[in-house]
C-alpha positions as CSV (number, residue, x, y, z in Angstrom):
1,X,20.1,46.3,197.5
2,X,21.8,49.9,198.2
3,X,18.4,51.0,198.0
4,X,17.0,48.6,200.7
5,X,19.8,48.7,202.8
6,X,19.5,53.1,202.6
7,X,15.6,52.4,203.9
8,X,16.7,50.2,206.7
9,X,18.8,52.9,207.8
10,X,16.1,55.6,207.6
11,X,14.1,53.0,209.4
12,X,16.0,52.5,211.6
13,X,17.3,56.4,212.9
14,X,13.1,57.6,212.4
15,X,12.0,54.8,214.4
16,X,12.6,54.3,218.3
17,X,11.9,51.0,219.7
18,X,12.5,49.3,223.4
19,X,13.1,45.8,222.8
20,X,13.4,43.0,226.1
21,X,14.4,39.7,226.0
22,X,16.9,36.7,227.1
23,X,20.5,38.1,227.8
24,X,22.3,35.8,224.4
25,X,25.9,37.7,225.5
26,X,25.8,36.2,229.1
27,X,29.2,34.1,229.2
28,X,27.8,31.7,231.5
29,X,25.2,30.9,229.4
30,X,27.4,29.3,226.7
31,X,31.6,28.6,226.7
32,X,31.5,29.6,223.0
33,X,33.0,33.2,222.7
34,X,34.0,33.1,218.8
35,X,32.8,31.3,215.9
36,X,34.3,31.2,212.2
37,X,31.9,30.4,209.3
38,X,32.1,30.2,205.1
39,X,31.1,33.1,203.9
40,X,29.5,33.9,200.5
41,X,31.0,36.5,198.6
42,X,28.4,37.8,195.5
43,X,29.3,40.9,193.6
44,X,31.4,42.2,196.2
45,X,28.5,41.8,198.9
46,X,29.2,39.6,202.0
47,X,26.5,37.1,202.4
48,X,26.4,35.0,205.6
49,X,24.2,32.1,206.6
50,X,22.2,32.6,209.8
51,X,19.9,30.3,211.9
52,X,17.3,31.3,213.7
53,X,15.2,29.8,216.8
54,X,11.6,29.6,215.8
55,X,8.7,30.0,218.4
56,X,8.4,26.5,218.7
57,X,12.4,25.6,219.2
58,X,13.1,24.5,215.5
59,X,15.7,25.9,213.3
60,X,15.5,28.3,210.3
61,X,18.7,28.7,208.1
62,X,18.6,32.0,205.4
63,X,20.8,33.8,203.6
64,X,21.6,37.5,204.6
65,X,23.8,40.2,203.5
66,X,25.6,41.6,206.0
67,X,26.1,45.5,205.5
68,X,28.0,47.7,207.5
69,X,26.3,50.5,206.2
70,X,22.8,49.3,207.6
71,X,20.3,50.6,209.9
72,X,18.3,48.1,211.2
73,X,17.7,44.3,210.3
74,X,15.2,43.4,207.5
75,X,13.9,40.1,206.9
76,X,12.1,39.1,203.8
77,X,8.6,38.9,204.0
78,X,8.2,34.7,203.7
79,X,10.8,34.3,205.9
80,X,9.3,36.0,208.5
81,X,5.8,34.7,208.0
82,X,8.1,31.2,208.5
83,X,9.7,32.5,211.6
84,X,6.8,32.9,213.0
85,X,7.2,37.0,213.5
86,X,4.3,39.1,213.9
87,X,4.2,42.6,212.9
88,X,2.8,45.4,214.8
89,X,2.7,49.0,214.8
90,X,2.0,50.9,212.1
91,X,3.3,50.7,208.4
92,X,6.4,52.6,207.8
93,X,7.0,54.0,204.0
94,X,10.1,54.6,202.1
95,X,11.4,55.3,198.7
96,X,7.9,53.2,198.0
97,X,8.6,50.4,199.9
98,X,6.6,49.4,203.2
99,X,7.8,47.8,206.7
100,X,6.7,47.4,209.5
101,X,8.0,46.7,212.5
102,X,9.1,43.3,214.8
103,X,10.7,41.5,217.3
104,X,14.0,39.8,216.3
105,X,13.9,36.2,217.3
106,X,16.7,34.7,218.6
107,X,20.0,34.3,216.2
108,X,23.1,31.9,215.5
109,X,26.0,31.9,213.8
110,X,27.6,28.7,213.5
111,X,25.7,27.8,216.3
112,X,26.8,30.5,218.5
113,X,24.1,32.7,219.6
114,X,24.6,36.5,218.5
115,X,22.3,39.1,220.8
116,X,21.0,41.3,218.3
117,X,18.3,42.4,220.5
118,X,19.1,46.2,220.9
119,X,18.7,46.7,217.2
120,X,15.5,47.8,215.3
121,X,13.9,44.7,212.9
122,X,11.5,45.2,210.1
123,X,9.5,43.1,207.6
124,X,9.3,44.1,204.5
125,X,6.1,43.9,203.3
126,X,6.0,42.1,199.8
127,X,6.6,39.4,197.7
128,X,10.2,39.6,196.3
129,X,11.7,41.5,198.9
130,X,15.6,40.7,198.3
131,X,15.3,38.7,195.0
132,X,16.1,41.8,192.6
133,X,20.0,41.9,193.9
134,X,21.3,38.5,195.0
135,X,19.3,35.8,196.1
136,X,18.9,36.6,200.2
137,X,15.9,36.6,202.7
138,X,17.4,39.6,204.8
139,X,19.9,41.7,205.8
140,X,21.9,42.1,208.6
141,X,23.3,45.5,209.6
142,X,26.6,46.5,211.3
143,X,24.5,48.0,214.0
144,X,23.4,44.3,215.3
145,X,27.3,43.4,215.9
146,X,28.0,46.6,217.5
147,X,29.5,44.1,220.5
148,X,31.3,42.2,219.2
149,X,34.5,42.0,216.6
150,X,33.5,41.0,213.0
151,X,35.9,39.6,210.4
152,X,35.6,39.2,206.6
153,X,37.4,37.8,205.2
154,X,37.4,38.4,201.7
155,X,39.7,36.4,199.7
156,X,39.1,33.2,201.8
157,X,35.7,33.5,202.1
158,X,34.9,33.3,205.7
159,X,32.7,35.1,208.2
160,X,34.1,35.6,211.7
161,X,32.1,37.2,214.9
162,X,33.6,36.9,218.7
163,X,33.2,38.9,221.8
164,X,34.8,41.7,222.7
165,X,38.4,40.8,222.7
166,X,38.3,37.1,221.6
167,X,39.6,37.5,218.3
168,X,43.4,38.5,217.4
169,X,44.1,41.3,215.5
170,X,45.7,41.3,212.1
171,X,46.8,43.5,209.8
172,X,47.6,47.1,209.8
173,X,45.0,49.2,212.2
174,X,42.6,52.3,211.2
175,X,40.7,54.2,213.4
176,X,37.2,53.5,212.5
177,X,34.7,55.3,214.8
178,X,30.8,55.1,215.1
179,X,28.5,56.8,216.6
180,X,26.2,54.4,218.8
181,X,22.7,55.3,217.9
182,X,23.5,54.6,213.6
183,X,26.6,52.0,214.3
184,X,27.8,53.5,210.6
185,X,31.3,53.2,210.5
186,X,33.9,55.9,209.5
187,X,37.1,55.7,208.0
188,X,39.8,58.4,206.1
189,X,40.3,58.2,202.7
190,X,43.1,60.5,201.0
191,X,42.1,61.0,196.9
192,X,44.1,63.4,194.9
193,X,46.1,64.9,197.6
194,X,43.2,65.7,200.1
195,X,41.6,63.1,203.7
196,X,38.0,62.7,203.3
197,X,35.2,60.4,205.4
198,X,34.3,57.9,204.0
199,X,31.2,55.3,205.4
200,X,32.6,51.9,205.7
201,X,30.3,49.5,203.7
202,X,30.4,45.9,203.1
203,X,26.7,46.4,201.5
204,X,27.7,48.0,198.2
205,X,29.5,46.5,195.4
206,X,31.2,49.5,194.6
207,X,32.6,52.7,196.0
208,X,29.9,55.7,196.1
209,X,31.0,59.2,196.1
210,X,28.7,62.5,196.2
211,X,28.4,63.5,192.5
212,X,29.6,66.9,193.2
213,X,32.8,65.3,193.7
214,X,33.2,63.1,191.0
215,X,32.3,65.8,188.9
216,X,35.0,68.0,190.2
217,X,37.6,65.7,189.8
218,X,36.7,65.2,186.5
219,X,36.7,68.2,185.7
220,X,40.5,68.9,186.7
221,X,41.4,65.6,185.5
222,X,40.6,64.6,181.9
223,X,42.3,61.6,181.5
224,X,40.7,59.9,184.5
225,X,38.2,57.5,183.0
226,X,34.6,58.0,183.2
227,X,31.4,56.8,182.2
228,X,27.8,57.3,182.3
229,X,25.3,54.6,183.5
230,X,25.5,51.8,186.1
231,X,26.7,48.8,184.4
232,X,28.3,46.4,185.6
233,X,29.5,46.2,189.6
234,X,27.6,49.6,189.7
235,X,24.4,47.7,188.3
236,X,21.5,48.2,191.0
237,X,18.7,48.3,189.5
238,X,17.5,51.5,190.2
239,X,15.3,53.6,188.4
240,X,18.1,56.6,187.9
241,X,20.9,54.4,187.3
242,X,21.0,55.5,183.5
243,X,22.5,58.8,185.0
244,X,24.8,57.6,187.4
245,X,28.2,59.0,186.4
246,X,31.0,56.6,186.6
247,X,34.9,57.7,187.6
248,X,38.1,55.7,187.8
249,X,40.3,56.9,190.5
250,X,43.9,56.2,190.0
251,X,44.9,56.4,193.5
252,X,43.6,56.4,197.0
253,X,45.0,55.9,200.5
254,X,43.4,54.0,202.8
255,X,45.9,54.2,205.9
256,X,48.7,52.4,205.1
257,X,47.6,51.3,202.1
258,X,47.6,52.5,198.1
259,X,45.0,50.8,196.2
260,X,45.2,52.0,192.4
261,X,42.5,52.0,189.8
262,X,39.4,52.2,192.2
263,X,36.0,52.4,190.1
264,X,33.3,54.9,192.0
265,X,29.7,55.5,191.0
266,X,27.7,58.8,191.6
267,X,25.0,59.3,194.1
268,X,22.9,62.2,194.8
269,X,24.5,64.8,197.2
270,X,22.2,64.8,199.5
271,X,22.8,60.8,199.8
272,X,25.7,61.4,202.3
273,X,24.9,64.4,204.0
274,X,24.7,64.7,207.9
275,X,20.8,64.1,208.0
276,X,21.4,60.9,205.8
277,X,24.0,58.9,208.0
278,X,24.5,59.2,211.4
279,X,28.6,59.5,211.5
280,X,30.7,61.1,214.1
281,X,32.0,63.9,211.4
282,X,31.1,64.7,207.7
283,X,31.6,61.7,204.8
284,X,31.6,62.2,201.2
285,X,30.3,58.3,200.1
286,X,30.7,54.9,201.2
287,X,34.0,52.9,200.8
288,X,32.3,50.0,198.9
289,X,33.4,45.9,198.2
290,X,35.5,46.9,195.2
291,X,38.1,48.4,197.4
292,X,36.9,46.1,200.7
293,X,37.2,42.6,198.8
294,X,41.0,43.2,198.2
295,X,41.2,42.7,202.4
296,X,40.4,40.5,205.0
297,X,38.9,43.6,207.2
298,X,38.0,43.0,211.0
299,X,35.8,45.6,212.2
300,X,36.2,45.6,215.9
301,X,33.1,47.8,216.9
302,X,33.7,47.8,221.0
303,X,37.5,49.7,220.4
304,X,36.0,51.4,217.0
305,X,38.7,50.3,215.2
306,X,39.7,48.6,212.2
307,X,42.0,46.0,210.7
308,X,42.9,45.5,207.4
309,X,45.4,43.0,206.0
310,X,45.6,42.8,201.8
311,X,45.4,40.0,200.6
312,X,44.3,40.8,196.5
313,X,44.8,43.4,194.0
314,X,42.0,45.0,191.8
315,X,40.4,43.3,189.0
316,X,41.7,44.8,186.1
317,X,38.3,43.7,184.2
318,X,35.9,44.8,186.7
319,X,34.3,47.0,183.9
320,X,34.9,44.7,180.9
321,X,30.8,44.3,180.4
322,X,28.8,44.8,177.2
323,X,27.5,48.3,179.2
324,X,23.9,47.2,179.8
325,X,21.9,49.2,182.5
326,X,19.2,46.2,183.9
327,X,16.6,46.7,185.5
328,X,13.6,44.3,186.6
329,X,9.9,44.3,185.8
330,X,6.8,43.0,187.8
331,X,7.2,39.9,186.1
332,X,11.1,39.3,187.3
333,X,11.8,39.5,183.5
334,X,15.8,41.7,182.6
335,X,15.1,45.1,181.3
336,X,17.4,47.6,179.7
337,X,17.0,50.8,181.3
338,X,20.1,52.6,179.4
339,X,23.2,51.8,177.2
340,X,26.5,52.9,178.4
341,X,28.0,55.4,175.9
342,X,31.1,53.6,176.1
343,X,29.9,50.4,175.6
344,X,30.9,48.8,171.8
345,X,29.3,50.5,169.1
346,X,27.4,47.2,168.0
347,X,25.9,46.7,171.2
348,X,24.7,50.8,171.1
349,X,23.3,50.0,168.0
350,X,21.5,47.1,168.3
351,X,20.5,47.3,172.1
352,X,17.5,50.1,172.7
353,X,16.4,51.0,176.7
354,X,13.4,49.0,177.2
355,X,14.3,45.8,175.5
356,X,13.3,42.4,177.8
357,X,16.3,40.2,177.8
358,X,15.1,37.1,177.4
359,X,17.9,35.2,177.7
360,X,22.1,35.7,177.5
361,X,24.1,32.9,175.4
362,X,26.5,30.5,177.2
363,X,24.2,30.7,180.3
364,X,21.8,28.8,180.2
365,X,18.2,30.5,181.5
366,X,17.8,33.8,182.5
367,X,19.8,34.7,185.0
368,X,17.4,35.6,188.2
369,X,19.1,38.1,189.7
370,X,21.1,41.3,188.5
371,X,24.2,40.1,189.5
372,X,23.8,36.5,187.7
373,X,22.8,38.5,185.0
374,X,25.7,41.2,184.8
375,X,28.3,38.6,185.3
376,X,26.9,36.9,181.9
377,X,27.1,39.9,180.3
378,X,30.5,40.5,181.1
379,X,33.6,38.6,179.6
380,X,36.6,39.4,177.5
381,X,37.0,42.6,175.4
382,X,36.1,42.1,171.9
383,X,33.3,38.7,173.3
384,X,30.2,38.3,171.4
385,X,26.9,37.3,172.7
386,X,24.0,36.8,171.2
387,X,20.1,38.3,173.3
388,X,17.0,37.0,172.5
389,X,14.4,40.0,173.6
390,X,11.6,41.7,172.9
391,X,11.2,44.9,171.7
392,X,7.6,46.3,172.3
393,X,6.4,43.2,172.3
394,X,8.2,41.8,169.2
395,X,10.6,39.0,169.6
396,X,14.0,39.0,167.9
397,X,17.5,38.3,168.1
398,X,20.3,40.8,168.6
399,X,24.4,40.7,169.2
400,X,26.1,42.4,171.5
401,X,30.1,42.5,172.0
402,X,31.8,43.0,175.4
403,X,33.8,46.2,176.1
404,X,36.2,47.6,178.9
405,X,33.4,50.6,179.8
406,X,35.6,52.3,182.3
């Protein structure tokens, strides 16, 4: 998903579009001015339902993650092909994906039409365009609220969107400025005595960080925990993700707030430098769902501010996993792309990268996605579980044993 949602937001700055349509804000159109809906919380990631107005007037519900962090709308190829969208312009490549271009059709939110019309919308072109992360036909960027006040909140699962000024604020207020061609908000984060930027981002699990950082403050603190490999929340998928380097932060600041024991995974430099995201001063990574889910955060994009009001502590076994890197093939089947080195030693014994998971005791089929899959391969410390797999081509049966991996 991060690297979707990173191509949507290429898309989205390379690409300059003029869209027209029906005015959806107009208050005399509608009395409706705010609208609160359940919202799906998977792995961190928000997921709302939307509905949208095909060509000939009926309704089409689907499932999208909405990410802060996003550049311009995606939907999954089917469900455009059953919107009725039609493509145009040339195709647009990235990180070996293709898009191409369209025309958002009209959107709802609990039955309150949202104008997203001044942001960019793609298709991507393919089969299984969402299905390797969570099970969603799109994905709804920050950008496409930039009018209106958003709340999620996170403990009580619910998804709230209003007009400018229709929603009270609650909780303790941040500054959280955008700049109006990316909508990528920005917040201030203070880590081991120092403020840095930070990209707010309901579209990551967890909390990303430049690698030159994380290596740094490992460096001049040994006892901070760290890990290689993207297991569990830190589990994307990607190709690399056997190198991402894992750190436990003991503390951060996040305005008026402390949050201890925040897990952050490595991304290339490069990843959050001034060409990559479009913020009004320098960040260093993304503020990701393992800090965001302990709120309910309103992101009121017409003042560029932000409100936060706790309402849940950390999970103390975010990172109790057996350490498995997954990956997908072509055939949607679990691969092992690395072991953590701090995962048990039965598991690095008897696990190898490249092993097809065939299955993961206690839940029943193969999980489809990654994240059904790393929450069955995460439990209590010292939990056994028993993989069917292959192993170039060979079927057996193997045991691994849960571990606290950071």
């Amino acid at each position: 998903m991060n690297g979707m949602r990173l191509a949507s937001t290429l898309l989205a700055l390379a690409l300059t579009l003029n869209f027209s349509g029906p005015n959806l804000h107009s208050q005399k159109a509608r009395a409706v001015t705010h609208v609160t809906v359940p919202m799906s919380v998977e792995g961190n990631t928000p997921i709302v339902t939307l509905t949208f107005k095909r060509l000939d007037g009926s309704l089409r519900t689907a499932r999208f993650v909405f990410d802060s962090g996003g550049g311009g709308i995606i939907f999954d190829q089917g469900l455009a092909k059953n919107l009725g969208l039609k493509p145009y312009g040339a195709f647009i490549s990235e990180d070996g994906q293709q898009y191409r271009a369209v025309q958002a059709p009209q959107v709802f939110v609990g039955g309150m039409p949202i104008n997203v019309r001044t942001t960019k919308a793609f298709v991507h072109q393919g089969a299984t365009s969402f299905t390797n992360r969570v099970a969603v036909e799109g994905l709804l960027p920050g950008k496409a609220l930039e009018h209106y006040q958003v709340v999620l909140d996170y403990p009580r699962q619910l998804f709230s969107v209003g007009e400018a000024g229709s929603l009270s604020h609650r909780g303790k207020q941040l500054a959280c400025p955008y700049v109006a061609s990316s909508g990528h908000p920005r917040v201030e984060v203070g880590i081991d005595g120092t403020t840095y930027g930070f990209l707010l981002d309901t579209g990551t699990n967890i909390t990303l960080i430049r690698d030159d950082m994380l290596q740094k403050w490992s460096r001049e603190h040994r006892d901070w925990p760290s890990s290689i490999g993207a297991t569990g929340p830190a589990n994307d998928g990607g190709t690399s993700d056997g190198d991402v380097f894992l750190l436990r932060i003991p503390a951060l600041q996040l305005g008026a707030f402390r949050l201890t024991q925040v897990a952050a995974a490595s991304r290339p430099d490069k990843t959050y430098s001034p060409t990559s995201y479009e913020t009004p001063a320098p960040i260093i990574g993304a503020l990701g769902g393992n800090v965001l889910s302990r709120f309910r955060v309103e992101i009121d994009y017409p003042d560029q501010l932000l409100f936060l009001e706790q309402s849940g502590g950390r999970k103390a076994d975010d990172f109790d996993t057996v350490g498995l890197v997954l990956g997908t093939n072509s055939q949607d089947q679990l691969v092992v792309l690395a072991v953590s080195p701090t995962a048990s030693a039965v598991t690095r014994r008897n696990i190898l990268p490249g092993d097809v998971i065939l299955g993961i005791s206690g839940s029943g089929n193969v999980p489809h996605t990654l994240m059904k899959a790393t929450q069955a391969l995460s439990g209590v410390v010292g939990e056994s579980k028993r993989l069917p797999l292959l192993r170039n081509g060979k079927p057996m049966r193997v045991t691994v044993v849960v571990a606290r991996t950071l």
